[in-house]
C-alpha positions in Angstrom: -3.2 -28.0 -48.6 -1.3 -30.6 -51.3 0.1 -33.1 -50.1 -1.4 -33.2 -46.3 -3.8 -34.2 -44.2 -6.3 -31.8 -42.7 -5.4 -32.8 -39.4 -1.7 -31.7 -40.1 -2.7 -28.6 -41.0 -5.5 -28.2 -38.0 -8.8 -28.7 -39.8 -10.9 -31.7 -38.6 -12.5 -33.9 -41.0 -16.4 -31.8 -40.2 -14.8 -28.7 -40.9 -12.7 -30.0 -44.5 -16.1 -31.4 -45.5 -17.5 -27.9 -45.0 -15.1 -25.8 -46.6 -15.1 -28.0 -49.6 -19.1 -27.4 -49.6 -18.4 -23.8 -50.2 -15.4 -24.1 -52.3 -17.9 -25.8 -54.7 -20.1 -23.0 -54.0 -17.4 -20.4 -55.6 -16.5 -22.5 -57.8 -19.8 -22.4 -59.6 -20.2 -18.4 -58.9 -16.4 -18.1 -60.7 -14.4 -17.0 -57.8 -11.3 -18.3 -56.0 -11.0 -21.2 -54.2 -9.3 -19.7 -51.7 -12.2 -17.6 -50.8 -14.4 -20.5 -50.2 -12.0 -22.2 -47.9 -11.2 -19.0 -46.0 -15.5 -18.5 -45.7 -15.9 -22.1 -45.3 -14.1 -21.7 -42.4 -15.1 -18.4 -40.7 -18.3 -20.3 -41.3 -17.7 -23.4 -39.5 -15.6 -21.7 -36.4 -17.4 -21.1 -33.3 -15.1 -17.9 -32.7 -13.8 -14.8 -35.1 -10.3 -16.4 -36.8 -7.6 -13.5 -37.4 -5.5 -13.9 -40.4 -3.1 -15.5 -39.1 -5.1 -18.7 -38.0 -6.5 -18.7 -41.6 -3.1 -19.1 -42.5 -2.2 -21.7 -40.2 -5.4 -23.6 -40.4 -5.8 -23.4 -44.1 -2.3 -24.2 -45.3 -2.9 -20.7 -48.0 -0.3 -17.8 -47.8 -1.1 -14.9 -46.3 -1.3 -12.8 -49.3 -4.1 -15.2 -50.7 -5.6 -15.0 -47.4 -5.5 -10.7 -47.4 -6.9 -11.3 -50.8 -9.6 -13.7 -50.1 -10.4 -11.5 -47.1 -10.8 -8.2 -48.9 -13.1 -10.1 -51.3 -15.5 -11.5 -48.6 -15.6 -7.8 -47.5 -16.5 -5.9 -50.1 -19.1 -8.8 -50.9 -20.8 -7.9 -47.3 -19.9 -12.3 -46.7 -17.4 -11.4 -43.6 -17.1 -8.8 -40.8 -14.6 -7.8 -38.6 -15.3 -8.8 -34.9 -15.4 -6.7 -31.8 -13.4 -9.7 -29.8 -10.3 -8.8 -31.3 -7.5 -7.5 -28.8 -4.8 -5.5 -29.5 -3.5 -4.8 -33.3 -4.8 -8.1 -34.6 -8.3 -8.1 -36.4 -10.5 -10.7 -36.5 -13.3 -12.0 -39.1 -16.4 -13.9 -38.5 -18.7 -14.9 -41.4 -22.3 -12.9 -42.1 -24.8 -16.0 -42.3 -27.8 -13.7 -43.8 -28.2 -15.5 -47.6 -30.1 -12.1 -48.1 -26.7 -10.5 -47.1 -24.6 -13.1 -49.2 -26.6 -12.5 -52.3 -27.2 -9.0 -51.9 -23.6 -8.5 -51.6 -22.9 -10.5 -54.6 -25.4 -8.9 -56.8 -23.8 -5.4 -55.8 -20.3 -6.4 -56.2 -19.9 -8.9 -59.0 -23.3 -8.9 -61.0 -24.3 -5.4 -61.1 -20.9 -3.9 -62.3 -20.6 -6.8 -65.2 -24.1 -6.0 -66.0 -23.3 -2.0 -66.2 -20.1 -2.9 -68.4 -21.8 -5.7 -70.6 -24.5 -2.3 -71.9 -21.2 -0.2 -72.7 -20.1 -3.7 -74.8 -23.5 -4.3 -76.5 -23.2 -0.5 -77.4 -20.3 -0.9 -78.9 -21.4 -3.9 -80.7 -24.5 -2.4 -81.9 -22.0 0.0 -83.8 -19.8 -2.3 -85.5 -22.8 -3.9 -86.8 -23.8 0.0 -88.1 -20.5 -0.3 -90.3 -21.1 -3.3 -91.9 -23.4 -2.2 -94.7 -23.6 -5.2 -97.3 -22.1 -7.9 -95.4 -24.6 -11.1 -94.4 -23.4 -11.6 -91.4 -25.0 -8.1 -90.1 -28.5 -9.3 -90.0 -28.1 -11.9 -88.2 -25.1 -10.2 -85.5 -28.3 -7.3 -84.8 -30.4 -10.5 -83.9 -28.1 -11.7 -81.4 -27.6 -8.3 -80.0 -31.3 -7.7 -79.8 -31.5 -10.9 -78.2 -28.5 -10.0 -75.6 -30.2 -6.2 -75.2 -33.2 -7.8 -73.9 -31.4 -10.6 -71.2 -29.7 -7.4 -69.7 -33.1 -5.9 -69.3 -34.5 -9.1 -67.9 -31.8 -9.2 -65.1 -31.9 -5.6 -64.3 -35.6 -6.4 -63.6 -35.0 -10.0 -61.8 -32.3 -8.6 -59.5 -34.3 -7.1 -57.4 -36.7 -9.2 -57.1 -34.0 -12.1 -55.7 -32.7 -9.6 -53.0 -36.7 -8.8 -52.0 -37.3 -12.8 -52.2 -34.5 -13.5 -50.0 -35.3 -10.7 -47.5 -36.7 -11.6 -44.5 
């Protein structure tokens, strides 16, 4: 999109303003750009885009585009629709926040959580082979500390997916 105007590149000025909405969105959450503008989109279009009119419309390759796509997918945020014809598939967005967090707590905060417990683990031992040194105190503190935040948000997870249900 550098360097034109989202007319050139077929976006009106409603739907520009709404894709940068989400782009902020994923910004905060750590995520592409590109997958905020491609669900910004989806979001925004009163029919199921193919790939090809993400391309076109958003002015993003269509490797970024496949990318952004498979993302949205695997985080439960996009669907394939049942008006595509032929070959061609098409997306429209799932508008459920329940959905959109759910899927984001599954994909992206569960896994880091399961990985951060095999990383304090780790840590915990280093700590174990530091007889004598100051610093060992105060490192099983902050691992203590850590320990218990994981157990916090294994526990407050589910209580944001039941929350946002319906």
């Amino acid at each position: 999109m550098l360097g034109e105007t989202t007319e050139e590149i077929g976006l009106s000025e409603f739907e520009a303003l709404v894709i940068d909405f989400f782009c902020d969105g994923v910004r905060i959450l750590g995520l592409p750009k590109s997958i905020g503008e491609i669900y910004g989109l989806l979001y925004v279009s009163q029919e199921a885009l193919s790939l090809d009119d993400l391309v076109r419309r958003l002015g993003i390759s269509k490797g970024s585009a496949s990318q952004g796509l498979k993302t949205l997918r695997e985080l439960g945020a996009v669907r394939e629709s049942e008006v595509g014809e032929g070959r061609r598939s098409y997306y429209e967005p799932d508008v459920e926040l329940k959905q959109l967090v759910g899927g984001f707590i599954k994909e992206q905060v569960r896994p880091h959580l399961a990985s951060g417990e095999g990383k304090l683990e780790n840590l915990k031992q280093m700590v174990a082979k530091m007889p004598g040194d100051a610093r060992a105190d105060f490192y099983a503190g902050r691992l203590a500390r850590l320990g218990r935040w994981s157990k916090r948000a294994k526990i407050l997870l589910p209580l944001v997916q039941k929350f946002l249900g319906r």
